[in-house]
TORKOL-4160 file (C-alpha; in steps of 0.2 Angstrom, whole numbers, padded with zeros to 4 digits, m for minus):
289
<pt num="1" X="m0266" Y="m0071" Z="0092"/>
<pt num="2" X="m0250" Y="m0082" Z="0089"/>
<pt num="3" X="m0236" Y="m0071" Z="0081"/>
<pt num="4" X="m0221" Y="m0081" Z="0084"/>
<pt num="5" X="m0203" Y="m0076" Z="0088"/>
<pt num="6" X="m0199" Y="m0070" Z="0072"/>
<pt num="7" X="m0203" Y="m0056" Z="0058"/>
<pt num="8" X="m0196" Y="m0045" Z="0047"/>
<pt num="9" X="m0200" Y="m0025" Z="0042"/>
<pt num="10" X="m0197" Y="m0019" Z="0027"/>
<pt num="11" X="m0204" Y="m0005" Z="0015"/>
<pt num="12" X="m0208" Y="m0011" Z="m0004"/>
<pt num="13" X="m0214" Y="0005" Z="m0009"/>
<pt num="14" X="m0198" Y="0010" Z="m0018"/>
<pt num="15" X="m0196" Y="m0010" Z="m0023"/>
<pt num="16" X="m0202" Y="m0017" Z="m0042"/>
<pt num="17" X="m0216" Y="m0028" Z="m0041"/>
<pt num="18" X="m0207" Y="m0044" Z="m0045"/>
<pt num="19" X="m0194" Y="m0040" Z="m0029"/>
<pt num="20" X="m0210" Y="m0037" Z="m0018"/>
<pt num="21" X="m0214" Y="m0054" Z="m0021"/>
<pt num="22" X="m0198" Y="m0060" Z="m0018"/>
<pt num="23" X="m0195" Y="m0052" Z="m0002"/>
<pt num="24" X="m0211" Y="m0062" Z="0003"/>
<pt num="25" X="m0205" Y="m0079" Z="m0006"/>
<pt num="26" X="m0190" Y="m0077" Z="0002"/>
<pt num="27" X="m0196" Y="m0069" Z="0020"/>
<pt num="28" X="m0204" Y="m0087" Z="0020"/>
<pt num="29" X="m0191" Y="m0096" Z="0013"/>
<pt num="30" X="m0179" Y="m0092" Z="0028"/>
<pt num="31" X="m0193" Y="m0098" Z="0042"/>
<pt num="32" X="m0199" Y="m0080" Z="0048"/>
<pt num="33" X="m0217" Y="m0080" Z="0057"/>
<pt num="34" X="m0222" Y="m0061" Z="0049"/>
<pt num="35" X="m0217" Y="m0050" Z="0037"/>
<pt num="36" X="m0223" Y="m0033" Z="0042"/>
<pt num="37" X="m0225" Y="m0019" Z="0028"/>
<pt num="38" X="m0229" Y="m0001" Z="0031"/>
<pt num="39" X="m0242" Y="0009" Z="0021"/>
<pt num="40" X="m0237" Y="0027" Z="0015"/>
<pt num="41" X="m0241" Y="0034" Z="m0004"/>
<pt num="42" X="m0237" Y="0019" Z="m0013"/>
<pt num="43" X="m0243" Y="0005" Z="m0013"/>
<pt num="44" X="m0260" Y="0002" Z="m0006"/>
<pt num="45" X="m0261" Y="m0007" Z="0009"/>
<pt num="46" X="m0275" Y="m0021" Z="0007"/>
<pt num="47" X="m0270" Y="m0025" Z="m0011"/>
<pt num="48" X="m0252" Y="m0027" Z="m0007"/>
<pt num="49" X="m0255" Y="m0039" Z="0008"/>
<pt num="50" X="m0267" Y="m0051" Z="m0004"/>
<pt num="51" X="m0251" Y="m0049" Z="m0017"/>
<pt num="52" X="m0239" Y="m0056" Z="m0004"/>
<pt num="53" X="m0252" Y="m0070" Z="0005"/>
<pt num="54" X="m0254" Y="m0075" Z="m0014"/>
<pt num="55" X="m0235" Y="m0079" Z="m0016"/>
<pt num="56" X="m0231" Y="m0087" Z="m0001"/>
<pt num="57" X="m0241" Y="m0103" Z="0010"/>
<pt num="58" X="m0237" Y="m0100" Z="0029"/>
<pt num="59" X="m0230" Y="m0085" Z="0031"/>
<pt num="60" X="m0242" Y="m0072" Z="0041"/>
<pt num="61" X="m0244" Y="m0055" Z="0032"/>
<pt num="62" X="m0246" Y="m0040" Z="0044"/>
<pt num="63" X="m0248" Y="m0021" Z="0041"/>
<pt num="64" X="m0235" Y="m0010" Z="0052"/>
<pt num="65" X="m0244" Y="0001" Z="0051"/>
<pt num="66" X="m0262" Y="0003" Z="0040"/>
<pt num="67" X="m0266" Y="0022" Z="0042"/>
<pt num="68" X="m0284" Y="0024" Z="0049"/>
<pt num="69" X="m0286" Y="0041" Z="0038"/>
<pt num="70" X="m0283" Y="0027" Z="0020"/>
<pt num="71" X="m0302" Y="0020" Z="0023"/>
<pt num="72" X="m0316" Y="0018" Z="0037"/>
<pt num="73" X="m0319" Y="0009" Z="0048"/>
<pt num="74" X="m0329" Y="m0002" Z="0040"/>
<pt num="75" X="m0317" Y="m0007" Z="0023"/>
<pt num="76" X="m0306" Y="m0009" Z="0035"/>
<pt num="77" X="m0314" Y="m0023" Z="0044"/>
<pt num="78" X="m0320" Y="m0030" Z="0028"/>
<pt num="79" X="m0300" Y="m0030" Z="0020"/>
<pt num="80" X="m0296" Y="m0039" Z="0037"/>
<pt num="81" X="m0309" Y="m0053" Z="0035"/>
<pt num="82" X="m0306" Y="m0054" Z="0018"/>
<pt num="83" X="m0288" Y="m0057" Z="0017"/>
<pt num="84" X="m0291" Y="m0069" Z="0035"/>
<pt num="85" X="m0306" Y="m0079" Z="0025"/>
<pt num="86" X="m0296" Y="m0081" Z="0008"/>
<pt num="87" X="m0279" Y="m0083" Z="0017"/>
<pt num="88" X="m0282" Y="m0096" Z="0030"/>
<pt num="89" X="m0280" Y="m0082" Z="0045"/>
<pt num="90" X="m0263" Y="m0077" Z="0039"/>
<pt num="91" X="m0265" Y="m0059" Z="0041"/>
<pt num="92" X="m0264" Y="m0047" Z="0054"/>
<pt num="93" X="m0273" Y="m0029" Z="0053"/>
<pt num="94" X="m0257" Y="m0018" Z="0060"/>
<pt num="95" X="m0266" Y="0000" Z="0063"/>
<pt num="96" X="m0260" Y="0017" Z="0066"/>
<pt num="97" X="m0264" Y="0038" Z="0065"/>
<pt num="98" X="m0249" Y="0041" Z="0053"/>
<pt num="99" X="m0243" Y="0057" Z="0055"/>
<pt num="100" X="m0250" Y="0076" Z="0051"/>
<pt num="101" X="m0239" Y="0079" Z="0037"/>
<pt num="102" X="m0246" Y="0062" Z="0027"/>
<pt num="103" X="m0264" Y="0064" Z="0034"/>
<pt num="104" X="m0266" Y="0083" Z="0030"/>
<pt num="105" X="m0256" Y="0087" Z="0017"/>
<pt num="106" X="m0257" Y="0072" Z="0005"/>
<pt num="107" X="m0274" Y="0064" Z="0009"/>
<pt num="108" X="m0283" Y="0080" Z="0016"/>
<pt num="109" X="m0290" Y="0077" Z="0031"/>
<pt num="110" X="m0290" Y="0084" Z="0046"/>
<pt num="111" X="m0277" Y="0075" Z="0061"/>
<pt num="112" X="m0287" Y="0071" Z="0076"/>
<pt num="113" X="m0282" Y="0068" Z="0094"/>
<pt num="114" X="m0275" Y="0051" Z="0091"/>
<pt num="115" X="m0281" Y="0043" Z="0106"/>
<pt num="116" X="m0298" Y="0050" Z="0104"/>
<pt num="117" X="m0298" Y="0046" Z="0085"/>
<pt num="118" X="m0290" Y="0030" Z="0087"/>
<pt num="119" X="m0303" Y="0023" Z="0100"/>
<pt num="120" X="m0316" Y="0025" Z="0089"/>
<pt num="121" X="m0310" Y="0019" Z="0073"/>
<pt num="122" X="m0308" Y="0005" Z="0084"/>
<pt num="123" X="m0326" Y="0005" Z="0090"/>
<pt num="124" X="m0332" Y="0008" Z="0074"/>
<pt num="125" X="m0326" Y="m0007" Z="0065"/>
<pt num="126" X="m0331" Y="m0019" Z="0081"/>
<pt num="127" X="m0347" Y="m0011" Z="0075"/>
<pt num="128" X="m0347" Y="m0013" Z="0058"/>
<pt num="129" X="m0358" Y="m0022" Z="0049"/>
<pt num="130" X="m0347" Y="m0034" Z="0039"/>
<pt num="131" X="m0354" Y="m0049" Z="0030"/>
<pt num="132" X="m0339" Y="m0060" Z="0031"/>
<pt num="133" X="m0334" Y="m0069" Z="0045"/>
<pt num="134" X="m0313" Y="m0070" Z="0050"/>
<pt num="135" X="m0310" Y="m0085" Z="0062"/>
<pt num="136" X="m0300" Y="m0074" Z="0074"/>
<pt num="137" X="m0299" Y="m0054" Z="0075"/>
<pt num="138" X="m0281" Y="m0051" Z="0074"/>
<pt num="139" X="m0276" Y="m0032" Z="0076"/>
<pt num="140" X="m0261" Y="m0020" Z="0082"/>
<pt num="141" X="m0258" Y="m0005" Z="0087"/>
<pt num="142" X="m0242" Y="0006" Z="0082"/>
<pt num="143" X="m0240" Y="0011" Z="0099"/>
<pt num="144" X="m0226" Y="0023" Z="0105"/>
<pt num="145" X="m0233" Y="0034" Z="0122"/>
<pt num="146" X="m0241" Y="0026" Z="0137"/>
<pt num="147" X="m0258" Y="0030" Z="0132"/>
<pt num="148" X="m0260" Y="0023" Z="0115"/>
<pt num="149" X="m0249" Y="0008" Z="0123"/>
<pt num="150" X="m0265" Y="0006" Z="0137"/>
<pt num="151" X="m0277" Y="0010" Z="0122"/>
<pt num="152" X="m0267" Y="m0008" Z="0113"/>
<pt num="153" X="m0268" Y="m0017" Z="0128"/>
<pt num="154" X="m0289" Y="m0014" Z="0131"/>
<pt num="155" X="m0295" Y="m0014" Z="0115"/>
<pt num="156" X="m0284" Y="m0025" Z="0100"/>
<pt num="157" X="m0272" Y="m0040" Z="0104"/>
<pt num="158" X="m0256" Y="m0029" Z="0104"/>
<pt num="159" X="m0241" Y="m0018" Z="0101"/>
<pt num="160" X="m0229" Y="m0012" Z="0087"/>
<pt num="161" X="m0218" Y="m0001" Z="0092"/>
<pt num="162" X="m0206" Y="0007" Z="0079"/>
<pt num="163" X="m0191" Y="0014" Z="0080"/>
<pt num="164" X="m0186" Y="0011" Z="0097"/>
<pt num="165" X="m0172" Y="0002" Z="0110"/>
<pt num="166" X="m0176" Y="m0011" Z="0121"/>
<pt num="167" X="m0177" Y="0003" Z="0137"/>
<pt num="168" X="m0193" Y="0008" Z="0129"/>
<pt num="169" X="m0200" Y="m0011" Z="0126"/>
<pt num="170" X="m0198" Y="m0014" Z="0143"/>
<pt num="171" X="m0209" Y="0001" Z="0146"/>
<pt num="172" X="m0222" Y="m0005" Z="0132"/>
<pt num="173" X="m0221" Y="m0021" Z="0141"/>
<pt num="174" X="m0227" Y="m0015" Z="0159"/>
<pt num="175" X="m0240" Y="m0005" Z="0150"/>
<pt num="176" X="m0247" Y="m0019" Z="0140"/>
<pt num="177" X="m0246" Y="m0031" Z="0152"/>
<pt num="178" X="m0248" Y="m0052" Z="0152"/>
<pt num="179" X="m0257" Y="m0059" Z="0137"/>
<pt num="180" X="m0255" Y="m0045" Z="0124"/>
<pt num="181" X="m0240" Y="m0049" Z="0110"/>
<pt num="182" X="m0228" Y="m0035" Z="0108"/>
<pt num="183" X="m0220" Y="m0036" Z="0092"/>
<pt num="184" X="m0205" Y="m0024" Z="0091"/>
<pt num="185" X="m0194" Y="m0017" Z="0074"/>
<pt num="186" X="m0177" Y="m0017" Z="0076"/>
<pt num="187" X="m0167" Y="m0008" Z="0060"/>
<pt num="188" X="m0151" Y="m0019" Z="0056"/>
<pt num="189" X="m0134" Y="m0016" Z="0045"/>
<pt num="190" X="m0125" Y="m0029" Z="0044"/>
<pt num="191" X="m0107" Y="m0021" Z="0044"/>
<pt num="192" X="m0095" Y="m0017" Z="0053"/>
<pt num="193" X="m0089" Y="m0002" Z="0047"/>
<pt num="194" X="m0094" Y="0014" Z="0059"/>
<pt num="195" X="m0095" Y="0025" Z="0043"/>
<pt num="196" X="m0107" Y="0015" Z="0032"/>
<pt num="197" X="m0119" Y="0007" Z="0045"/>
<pt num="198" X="m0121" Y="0027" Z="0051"/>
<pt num="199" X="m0120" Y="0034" Z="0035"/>
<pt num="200" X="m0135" Y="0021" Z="0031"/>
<pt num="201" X="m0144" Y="0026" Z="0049"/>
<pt num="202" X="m0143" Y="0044" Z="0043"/>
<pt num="203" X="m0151" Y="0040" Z="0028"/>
<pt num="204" X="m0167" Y="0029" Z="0033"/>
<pt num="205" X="m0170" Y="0039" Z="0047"/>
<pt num="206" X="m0169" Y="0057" Z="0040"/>
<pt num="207" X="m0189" Y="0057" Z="0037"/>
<pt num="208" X="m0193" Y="0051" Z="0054"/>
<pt num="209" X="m0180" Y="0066" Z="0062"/>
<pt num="210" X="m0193" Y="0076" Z="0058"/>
<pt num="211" X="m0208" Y="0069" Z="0064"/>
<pt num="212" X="m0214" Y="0075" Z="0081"/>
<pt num="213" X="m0222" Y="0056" Z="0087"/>
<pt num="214" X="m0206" Y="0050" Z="0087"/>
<pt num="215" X="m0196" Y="0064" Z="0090"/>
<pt num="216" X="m0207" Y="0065" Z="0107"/>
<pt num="217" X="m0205" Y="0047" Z="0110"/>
<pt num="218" X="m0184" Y="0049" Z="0108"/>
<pt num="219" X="m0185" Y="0064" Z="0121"/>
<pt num="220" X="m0194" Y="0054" Z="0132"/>
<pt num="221" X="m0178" Y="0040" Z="0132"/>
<pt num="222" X="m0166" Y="0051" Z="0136"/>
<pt num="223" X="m0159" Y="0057" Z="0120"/>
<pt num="224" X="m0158" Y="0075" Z="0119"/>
<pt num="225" X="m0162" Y="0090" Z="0106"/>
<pt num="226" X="m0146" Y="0090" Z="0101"/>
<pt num="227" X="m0142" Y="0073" Z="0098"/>
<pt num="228" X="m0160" Y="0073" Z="0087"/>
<pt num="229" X="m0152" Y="0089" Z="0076"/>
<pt num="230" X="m0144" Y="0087" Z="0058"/>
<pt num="231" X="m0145" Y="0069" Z="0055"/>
<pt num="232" X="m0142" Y="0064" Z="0074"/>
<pt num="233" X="m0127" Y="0059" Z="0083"/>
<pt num="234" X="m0119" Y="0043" Z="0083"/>
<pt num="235" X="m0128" Y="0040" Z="0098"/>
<pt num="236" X="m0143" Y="0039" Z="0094"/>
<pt num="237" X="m0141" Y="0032" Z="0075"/>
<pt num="238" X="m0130" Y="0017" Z="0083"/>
<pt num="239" X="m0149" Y="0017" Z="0095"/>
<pt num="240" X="m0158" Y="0016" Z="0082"/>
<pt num="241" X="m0149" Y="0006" Z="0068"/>
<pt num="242" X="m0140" Y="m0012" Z="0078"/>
<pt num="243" X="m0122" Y="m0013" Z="0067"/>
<pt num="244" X="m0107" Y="m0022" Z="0069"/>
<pt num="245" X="m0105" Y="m0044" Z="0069"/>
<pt num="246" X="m0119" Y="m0055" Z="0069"/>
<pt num="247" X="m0115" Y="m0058" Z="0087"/>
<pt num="248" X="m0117" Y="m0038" Z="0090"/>
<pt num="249" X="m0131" Y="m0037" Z="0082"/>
<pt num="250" X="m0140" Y="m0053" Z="0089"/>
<pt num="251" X="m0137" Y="m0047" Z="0106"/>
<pt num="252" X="m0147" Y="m0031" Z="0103"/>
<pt num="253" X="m0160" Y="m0043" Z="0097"/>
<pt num="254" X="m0161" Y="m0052" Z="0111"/>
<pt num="255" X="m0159" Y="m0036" Z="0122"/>
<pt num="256" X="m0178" Y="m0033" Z="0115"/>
<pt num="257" X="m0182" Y="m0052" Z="0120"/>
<pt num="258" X="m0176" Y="m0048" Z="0138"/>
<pt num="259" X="m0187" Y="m0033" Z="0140"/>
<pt num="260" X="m0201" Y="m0042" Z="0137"/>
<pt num="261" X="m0203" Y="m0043" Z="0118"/>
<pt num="262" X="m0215" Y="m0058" Z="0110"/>
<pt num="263" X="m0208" Y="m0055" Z="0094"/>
<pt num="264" X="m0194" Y="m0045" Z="0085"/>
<pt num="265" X="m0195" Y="m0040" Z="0065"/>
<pt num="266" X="m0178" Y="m0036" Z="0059"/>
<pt num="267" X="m0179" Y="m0021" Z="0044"/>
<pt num="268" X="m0161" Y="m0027" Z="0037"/>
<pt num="269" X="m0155" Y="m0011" Z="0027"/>
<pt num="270" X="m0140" Y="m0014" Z="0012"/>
<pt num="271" X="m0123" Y="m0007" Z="0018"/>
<pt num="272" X="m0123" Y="m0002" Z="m0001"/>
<pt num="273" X="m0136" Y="0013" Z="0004"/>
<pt num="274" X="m0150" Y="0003" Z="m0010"/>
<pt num="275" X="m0169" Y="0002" Z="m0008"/>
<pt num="276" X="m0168" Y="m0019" Z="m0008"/>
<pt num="277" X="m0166" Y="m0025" Z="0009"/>
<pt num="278" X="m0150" Y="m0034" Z="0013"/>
<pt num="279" X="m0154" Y="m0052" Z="0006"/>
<pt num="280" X="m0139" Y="m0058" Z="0014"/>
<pt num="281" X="m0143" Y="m0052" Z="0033"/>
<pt num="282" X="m0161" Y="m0062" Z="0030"/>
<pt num="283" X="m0151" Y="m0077" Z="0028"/>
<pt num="284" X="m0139" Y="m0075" Z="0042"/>
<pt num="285" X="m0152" Y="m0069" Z="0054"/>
<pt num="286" X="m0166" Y="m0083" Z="0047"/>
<pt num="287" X="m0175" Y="m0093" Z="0064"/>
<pt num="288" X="m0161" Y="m0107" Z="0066"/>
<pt num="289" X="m0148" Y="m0100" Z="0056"/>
């Protein structure tokens, strides 16, 4: 699976239809490889990604991340041969368990172990019994521990972690070993004002805060309780969200590069606090630019 150097992540699912397809007209325009969505309440994941592959010509379309509890095993395999057949292989199958809140409480099912439950989603859709043929199986992991990080590395082509620094990359990167790409999201505000690029950290990540998966995973790096209280110290929103110049920020970029990253997808949040992304930090962080 060739993912090249470059992606972006972004949510639509506050955006108007019309911007969703500029996001990926203009994700394309710039010269990224990927542009990563996530999949929550809003819009579905499948349709969306054959909206976007629709507006654009090269660009590679990749879930980050499809929840395994939005359809079986099966219709997932079918959606990824679908959009692969239709779309010249411009689409990659990003896969993850989501978390309890989302699984339970708004789709009602019950949250297995995710290894366990993951391993055989995975199982079941190499079994599935799909009538349309992809050229290449190209599938992720969200991956944050050292086990669903092994379970990437033996059983799909790959790696996105979220919401983490480059110590933990060069972690995933031991753990996945040679030949599997790790594709990292790196949140971005391009200012360098202390109070709004936190101010804006606070803000996007006060619904991860309370997420145990990646609450876990920040204990894990050293942050501590306290620093993961309120809306989390400015050590660990300046951790989680590179500010400052474009030279600051593209040295936290290449930070992931030097751990061992294949390929890093900017998420570039407006220093205005709006739902767009900043169509200004996609041009000045564009491949080449």
């Amino acid at each position: 699976m060739q993912v090249g150097k470059w992606g972006v992540w972004f949510a639509p699912n506050k955006l108007p239809i019309d911007d969703v397809g500029r996001l990926a007209r203009e994700v394309e325009g710039h010269g990224y490889d990927v542009l990563w969505y996530p999949e929550a309440l809003a819009y579905e994941a499948m349709a969306l990604g054959g909206y976007m592959l629709g507006q654009t010509k090269t660009l590679t379309l990749a879930t980050g991340i499809a929840n395994i509890y939005a359809r079986d095993a099966s219709a997932a395999m079918q959606g990824h041969n679908t959009l692969n057949s239709l779309y010249d292989g411009r689409f990659i199958l990003g896969l993850g368990v989501s978390h309890i809140p989302i699984v339970e409480a708004a789709r009602g099912h019950n949250y297995g172990k995710p290894i366990g439950a993951m391993r055989s989603y995975l199982e079941a859709m190499a079994a599935a019994p799909v009538q349309i043929e992809a050229a290449e199986r190209q599938v992720v992991l969200a991956a944050l521990g050292p086990k669903m990080l092994a379970l990437s590395a033996e059983l799909t082509d790959g790696a996105l972690p979220y919401n983490v620094t480059p110590e933990h990359t060069a972690q995933a990167r031991q753990i996945l070993g040679p030949g599997k790409a790790l594709c990292v999201e790196q949140k971005i505000c391009l200012t360098e004002d202390p109070g709004t690029a936190r101010d804006v950290a606070a803000a996007q990540l006060k619904m991860y805060l309370g997420l145990p998966n990646y609450r876990n995973c920040w204990l894990s790096l050293g942050f501590t309780e306290d620093e993961l209280s309120d809306r989390g110290s400015d050590r660990f929103l300046d951790a989680m969200v590179a500010w400052g110049s474009e030279t600051t920020i593209r040295a936290r970029l290449q930070a992931h590069f030097d751990a061992g990253a294949d390929h890093v997808a900017i998420q570039p949040f407006d220093p205005a606090g709006g739902s767009s992304p900043d169509w200004n930090a996609l041009a000045t962080f564009a491949p080449g630019s």
